[in-house]
NULUM-388247 format. One line per 4 residues: their letters; for each residue z, x, y of N, C-alpha, C. Coordinates in steps of 0.02 Angstrom, whole numbers, always signed. Atoms other than C-alpha are relative to their C-alpha. Last residue first. Layout:
REM residues N
A	Z:X:Y:Z:X:Y:Z:X:Y | ...;
This chain:
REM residues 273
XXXX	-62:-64:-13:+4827:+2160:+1048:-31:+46:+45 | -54:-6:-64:+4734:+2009:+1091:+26:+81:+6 | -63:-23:+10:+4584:+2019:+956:+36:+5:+49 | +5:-57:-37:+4431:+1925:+975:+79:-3:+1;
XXXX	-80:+7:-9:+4372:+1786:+832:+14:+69:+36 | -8:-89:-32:+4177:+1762:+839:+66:-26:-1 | -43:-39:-46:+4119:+1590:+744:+1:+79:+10 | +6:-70:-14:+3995:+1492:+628:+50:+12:+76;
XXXX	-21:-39:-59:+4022:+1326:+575:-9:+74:-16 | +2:-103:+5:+3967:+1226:+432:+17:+9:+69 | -11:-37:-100:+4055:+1023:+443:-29:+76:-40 | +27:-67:+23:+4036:+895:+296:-16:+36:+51;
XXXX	+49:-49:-23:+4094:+713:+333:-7:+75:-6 | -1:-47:+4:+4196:+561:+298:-68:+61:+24 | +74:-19:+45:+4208:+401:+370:+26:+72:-17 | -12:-69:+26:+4347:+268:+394:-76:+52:-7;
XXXX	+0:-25:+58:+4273:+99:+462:+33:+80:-13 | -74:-45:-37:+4278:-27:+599:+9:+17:-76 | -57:-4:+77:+4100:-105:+570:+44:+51:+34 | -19:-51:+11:+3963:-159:+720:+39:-1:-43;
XXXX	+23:-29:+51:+3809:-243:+753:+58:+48:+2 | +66:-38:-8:+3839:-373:+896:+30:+45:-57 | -11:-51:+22:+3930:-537:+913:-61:+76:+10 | -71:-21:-34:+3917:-705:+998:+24:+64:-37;
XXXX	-16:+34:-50:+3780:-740:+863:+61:+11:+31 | +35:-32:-46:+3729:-584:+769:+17:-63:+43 | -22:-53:-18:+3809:-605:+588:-10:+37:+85 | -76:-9:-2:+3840:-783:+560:-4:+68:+27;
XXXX	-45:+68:+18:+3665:-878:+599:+80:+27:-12 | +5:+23:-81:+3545:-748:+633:+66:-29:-1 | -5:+54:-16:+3592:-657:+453:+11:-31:+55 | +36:+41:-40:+3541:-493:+455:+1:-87:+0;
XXXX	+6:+72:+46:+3716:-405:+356:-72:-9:+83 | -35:+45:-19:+3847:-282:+450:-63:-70:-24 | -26:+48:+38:+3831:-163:+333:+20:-73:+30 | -18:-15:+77:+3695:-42:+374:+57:-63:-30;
XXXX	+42:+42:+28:+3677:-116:+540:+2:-9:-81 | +11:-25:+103:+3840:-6:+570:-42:-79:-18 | +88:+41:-14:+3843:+20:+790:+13:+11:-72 | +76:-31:-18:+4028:+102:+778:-40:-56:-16;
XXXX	+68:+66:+14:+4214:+61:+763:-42:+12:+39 | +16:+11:-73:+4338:+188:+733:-35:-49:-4 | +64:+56:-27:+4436:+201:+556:+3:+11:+80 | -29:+47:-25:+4536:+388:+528:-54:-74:+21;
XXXX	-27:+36:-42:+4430:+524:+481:+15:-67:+10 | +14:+87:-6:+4403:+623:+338:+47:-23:+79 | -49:+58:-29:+4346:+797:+340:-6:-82:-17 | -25:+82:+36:+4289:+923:+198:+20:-56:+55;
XXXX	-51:+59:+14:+4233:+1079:+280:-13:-59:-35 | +3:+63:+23:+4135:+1248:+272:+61:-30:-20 | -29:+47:+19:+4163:+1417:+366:-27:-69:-30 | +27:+39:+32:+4090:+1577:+412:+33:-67:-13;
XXXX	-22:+45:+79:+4171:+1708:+513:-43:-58:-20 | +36:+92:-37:+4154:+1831:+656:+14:-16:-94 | +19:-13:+102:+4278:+1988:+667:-39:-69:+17 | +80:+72:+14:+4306:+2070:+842:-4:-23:-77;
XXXX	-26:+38:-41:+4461:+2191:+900:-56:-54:-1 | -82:+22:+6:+4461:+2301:+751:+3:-33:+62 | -41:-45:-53:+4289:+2311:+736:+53:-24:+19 | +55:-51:-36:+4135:+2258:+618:+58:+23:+17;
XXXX	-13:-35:-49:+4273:+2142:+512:-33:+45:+19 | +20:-87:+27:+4207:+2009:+414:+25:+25:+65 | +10:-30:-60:+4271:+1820:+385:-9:+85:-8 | +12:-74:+19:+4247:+1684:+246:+1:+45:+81;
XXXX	+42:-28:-57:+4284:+1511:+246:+10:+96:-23 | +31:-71:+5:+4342:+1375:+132:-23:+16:+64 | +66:-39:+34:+4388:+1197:+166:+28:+102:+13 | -22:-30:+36:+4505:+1036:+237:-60:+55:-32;
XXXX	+32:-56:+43:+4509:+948:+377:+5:+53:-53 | +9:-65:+28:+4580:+812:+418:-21:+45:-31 | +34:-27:+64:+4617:+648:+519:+21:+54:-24 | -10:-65:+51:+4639:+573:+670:-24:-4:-64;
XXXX	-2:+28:+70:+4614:+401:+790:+23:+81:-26 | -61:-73:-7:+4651:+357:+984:-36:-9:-91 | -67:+15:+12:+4504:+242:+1071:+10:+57:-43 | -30:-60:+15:+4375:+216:+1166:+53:-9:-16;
XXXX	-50:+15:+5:+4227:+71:+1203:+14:+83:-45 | -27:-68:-41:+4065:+37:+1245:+67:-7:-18 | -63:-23:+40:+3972:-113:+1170:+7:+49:+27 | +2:-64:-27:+3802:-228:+1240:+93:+24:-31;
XXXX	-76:-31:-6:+3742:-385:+1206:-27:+86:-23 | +15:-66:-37:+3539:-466:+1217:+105:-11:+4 | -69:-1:+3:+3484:-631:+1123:-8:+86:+18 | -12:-96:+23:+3296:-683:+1148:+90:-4:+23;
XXXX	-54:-12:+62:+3281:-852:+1146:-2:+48:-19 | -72:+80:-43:+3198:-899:+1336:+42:+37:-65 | -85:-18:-49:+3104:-746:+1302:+42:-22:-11 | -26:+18:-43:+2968:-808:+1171:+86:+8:+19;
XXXX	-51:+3:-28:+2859:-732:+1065:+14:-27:+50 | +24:-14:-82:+2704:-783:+954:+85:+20:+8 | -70:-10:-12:+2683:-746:+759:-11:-4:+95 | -19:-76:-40:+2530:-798:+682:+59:-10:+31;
XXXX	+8:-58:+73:+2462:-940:+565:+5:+68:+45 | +66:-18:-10:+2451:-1068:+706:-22:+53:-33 | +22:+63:-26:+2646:-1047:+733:-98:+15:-10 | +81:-6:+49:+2754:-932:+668:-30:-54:+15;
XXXX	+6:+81:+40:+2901:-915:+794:-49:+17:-33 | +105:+8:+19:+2957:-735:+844:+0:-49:-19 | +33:+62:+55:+3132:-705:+960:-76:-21:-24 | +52:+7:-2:+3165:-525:+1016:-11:-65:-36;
XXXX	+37:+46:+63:+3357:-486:+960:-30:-17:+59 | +46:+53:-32:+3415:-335:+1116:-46:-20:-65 | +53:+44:+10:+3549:-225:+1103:-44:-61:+1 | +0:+64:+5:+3643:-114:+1214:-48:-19:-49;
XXXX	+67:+12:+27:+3756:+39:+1185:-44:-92:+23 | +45:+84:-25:+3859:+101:+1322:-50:+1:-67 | +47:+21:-65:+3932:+279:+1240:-23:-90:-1 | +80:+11:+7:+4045:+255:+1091:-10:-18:+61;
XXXX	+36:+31:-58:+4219:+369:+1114:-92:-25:-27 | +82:+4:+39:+4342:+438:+995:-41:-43:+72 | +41:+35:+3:+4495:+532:+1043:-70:+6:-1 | +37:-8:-42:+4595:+641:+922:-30:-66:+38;
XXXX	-6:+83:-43:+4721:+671:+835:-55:+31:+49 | +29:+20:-80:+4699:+829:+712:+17:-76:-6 | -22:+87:-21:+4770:+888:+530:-11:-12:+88 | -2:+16:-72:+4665:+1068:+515:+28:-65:-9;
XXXX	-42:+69:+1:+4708:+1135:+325:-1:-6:+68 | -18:+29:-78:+4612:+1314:+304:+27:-75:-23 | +44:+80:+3:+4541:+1423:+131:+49:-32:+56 | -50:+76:-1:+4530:+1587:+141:-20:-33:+3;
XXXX	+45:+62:+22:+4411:+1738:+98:+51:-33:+5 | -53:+51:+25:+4433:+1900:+201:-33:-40:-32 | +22:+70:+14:+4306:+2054:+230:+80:-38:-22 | +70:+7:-23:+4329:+2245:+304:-17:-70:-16;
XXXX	+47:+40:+30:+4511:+2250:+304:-53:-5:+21 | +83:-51:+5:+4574:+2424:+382:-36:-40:-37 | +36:-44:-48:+4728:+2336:+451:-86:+30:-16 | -37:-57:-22:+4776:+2247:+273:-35:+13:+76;
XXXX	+35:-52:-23:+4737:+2049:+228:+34:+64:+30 | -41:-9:-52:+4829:+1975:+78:-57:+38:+54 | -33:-67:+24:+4689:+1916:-52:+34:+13:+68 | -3:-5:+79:+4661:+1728:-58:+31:+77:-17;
XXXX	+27:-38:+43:+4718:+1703:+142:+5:+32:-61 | -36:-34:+43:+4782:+1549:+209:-44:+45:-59 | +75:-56:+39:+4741:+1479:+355:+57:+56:-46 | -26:-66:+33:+4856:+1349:+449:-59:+16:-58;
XXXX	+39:-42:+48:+4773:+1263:+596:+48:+32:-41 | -28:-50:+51:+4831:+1109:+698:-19:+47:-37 | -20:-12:+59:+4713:+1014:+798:+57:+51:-21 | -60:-54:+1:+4682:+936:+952:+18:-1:-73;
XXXX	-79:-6:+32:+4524:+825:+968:+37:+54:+19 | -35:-51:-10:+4382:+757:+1070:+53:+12:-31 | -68:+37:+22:+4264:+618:+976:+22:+87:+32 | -35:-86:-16:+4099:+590:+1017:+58:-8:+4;
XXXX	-54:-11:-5:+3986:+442:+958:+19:+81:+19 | -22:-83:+23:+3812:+396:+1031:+87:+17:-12 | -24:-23:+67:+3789:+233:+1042:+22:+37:-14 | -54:-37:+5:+3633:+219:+1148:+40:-1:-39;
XXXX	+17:-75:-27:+3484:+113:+1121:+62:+20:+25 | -71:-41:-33:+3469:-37:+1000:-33:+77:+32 | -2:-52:-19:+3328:-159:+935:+50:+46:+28 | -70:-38:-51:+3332:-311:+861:-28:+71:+12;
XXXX	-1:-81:+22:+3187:-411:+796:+57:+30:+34 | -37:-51:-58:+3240:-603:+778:-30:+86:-20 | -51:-76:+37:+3145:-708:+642:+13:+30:+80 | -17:-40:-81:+3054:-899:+651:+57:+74:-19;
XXXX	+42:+28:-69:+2953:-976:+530:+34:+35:+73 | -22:-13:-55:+3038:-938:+357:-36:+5:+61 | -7:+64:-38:+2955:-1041:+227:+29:+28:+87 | +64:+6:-40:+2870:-872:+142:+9:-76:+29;
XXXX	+15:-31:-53:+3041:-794:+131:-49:-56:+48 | +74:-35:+11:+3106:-923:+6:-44:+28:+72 | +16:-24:+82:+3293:-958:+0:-60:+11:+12 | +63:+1:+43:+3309:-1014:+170:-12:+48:-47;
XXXX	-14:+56:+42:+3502:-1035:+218:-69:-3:-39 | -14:-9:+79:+3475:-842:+276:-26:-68:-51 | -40:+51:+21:+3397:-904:+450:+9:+15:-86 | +33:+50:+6:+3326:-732:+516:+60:-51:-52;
XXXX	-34:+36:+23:+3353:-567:+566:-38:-55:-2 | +56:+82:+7:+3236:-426:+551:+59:-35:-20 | +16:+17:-89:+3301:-243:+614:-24:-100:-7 | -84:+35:-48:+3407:-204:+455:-31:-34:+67;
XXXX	-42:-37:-37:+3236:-217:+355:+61:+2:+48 | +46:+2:-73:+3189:-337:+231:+55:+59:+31 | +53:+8:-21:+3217:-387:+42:-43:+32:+61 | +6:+50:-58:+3396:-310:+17:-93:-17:+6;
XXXX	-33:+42:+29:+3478:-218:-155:-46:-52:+66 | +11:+25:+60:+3444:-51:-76:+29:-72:-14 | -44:-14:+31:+3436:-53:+122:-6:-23:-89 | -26:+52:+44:+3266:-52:+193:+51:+4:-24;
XXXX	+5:+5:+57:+3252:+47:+333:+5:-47:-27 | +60:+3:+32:+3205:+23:+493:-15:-13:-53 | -7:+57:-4:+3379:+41:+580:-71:-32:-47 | -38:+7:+41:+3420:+207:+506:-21:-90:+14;
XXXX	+60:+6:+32:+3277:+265:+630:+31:-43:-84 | +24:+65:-10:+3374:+240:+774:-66:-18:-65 | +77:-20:+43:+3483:+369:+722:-19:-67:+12 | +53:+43:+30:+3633:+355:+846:-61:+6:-22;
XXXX	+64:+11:-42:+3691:+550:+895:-5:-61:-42 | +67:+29:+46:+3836:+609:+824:-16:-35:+49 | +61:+56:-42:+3961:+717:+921:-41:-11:-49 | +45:+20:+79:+4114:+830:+879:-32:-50:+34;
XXXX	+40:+28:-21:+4215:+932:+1003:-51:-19:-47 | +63:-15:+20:+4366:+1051:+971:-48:-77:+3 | +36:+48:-36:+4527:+1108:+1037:-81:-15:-37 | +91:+4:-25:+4624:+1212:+936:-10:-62:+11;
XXXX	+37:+71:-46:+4787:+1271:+877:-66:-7:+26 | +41:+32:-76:+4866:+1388:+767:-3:-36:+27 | -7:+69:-21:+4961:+1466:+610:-41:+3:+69 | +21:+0:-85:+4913:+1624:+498:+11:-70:-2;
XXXX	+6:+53:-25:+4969:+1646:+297:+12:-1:+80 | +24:+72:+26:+4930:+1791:+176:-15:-66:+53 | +69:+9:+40:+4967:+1940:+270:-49:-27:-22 | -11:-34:+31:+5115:+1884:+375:-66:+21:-5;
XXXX	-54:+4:+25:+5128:+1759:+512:+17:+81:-36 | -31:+4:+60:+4969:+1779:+595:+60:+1:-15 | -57:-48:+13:+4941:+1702:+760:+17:+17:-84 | -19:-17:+50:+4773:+1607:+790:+52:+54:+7;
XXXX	-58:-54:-21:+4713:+1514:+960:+39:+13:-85 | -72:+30:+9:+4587:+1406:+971:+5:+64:-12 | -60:-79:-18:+4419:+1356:+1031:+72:-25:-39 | -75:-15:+19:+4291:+1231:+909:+24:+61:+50;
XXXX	-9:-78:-29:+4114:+1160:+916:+90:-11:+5 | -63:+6:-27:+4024:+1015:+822:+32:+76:+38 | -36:-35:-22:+3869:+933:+819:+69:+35:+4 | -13:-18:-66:+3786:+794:+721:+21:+68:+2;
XXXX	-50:-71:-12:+3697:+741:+583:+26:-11:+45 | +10:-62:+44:+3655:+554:+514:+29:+47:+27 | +1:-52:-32:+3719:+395:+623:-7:+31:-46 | +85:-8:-8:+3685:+189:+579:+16:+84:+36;
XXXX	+23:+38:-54:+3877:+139:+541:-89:+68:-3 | -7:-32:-92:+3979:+283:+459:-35:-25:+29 | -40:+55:-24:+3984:+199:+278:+8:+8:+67 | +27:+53:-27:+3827:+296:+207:+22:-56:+50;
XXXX	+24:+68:+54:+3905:+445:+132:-5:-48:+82 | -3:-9:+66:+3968:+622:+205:-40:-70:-42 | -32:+30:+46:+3895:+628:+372:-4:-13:-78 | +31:+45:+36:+3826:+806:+415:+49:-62:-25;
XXXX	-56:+57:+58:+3923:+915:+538:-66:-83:-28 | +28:+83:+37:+3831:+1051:+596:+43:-37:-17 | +49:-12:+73:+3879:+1242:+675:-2:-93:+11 | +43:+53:-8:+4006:+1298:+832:-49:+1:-68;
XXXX	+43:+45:+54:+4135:+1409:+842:-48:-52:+9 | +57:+50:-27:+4248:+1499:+961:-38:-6:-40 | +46:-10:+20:+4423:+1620:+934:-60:-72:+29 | +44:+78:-10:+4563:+1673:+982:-54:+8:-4;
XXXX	+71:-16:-35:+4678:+1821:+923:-32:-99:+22 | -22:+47:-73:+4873:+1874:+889:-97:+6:+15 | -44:+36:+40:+4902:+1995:+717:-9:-81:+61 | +61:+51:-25:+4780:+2129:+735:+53:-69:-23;
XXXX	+20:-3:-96:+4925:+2271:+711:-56:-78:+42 | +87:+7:-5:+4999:+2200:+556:-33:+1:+75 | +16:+34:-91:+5173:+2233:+510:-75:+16:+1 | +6:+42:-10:+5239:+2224:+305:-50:-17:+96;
XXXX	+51:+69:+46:+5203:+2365:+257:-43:-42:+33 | +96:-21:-30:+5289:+2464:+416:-43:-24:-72 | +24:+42:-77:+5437:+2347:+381:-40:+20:+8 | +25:+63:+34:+5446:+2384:+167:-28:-31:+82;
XXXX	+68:-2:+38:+5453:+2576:+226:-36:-86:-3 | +37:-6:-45:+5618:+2548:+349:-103:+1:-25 | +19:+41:-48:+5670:+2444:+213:-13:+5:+74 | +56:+42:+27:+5661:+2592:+94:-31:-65:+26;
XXXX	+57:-40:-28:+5735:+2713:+218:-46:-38:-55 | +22:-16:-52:+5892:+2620:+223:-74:+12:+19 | +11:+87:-7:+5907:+2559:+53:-26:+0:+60 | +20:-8:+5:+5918:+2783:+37:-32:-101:+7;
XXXX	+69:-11:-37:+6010:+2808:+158:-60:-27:-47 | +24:+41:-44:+6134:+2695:+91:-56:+23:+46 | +32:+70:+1:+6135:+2749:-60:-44:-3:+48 | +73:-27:+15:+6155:+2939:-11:-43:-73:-24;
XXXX	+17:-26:-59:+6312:+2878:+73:-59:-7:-19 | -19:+58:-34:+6382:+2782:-70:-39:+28:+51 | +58:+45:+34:+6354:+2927:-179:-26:-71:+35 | +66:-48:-12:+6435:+3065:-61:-50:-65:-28;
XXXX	+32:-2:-84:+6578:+2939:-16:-83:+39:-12 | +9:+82:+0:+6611:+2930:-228:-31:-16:+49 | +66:-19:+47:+6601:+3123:-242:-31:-75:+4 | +54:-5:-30:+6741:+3135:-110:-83:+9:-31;
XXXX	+44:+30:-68:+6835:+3018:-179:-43:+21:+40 | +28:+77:+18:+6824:+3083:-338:-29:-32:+38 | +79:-28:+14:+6872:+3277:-268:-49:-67:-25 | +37:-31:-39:+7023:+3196:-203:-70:+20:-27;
X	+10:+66:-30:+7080:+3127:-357:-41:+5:+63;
């Protein structure tokens, strides 16, 4: 009986070294020296479709702060800075489906151009949106990354609040009469407002990216996004219509709209440890 128990203690023992020394193995796996870094970015952001008021590319730039978790999945934060520039050239166009350009108003109720006798030109200058945020980051990498990784490929989820801000814009309808088979102007009925204004909105980002490692305390990276943001309200000739008569009296040229948009970036990420 004796000799049992002591054959039983031997097996029990040798277990436990041995659960022992397998989850001392599974911890040096699992730990990742480069595990704590921040990083800086900057690249393009193209709007996605037409509904974002009279603005094409812009700017954007990004710091923040990355902790990995595990292998697979890192959490963060970041600050980051986005800007479109008013296209004053969006105003010119013709929109499909429309006779005349966004810049030419005039008395709709006339059905036939060639009666119309008097038209507004508009013009605009500033505008410019920029929007400061705070974001969230989790990043989640396709193949686990090890210490001696030379390339990653994940894909990211930023949910941000942010504010939005349109610089002073002013514009200024130019009144033309037709008179004497030519066009004259006059002041007295020229119409002239102006817009500025800030406020709270969010969103999110969503995309791919790619990163390489030169040196265990540097890696730079690649990235493309998906965002949508939250309605603001911008300069949007595009939809707000040339009719003298409802769209531009006691008002001025703008839409409170959702937009989306298409972001590349390029970054450096620098290692803490």
């Amino acid at each position: 009986m004796r000799k049992k128990l002591y054959t039983l203690a031997l097996v029990v023992s040798s277990f436990s070294m041995a659960m022992a020394q397998d989850e001392g193995s599974v911890i040096k796996r699992e730990r990742i020296d480069r595990d704590k870094s921040i990083f800086v970015s900057g690249g393009v952001s193209i709007v996605g479709a037409s509904n974002f008021g009279d603005y094409s590319n812009g700017l954007n730039f990004e710091a923040g702060y990355t902790k990995r978790l595990n292998r697979v999945l890192s959490i963060g934060g970041s600050v980051s800075y986005l800007k479109f520039d008013y296209d004053p050239s969006i105003i010119e166009k013709t929109p499909a489906g429309k006779d005349i350009p966004n810049y030419i108003y005039y008395d709709k109720t006339i059905t036939d151009l060639n009666n119309v006798n008097e038209i507004w030109l508009l013009s605009l200058k500033g505008g410019n949106v920029s929007m400061i945020s705070l974001a969230g980051n989790i990043k989640l990498n396709f193949v686990p990354v090890k210490d001696n990784s030379v390339i990653s490929v994940y894909g990211f989820a930023k949910p941000f609040v942010s504010m939005a801000s349109v610089s002073k814009a002013t514009g200024l309808l130019e009144y033309y009469q037709y008179t004497n088979n030519d066009w004259f102007s006059d002041t007295d009925q020229d119409l002239s407002g102006e817009y500025e204004d800030s406020s709270f909105t969010g969103g999110l980002f969503l995309g791919p990216g790619i990163e390489f490692f030169p040196a265990k305390k540097i890696s730079v990276f690649l990235q493309a996004s998906f965002g949508y943001t939250f309605p603001i309200k911008v300069i949007s000739t595009r939809s707000y219509g040339t009719d003298i008569n409802k769209d531009v009296v006691g008002d001025f040229p703008l839409n409170s709209s959702g937009f989306t948009s298409i972001n590349f970036a390029g970054g450096i990420s620098f290692n803490l440890d």
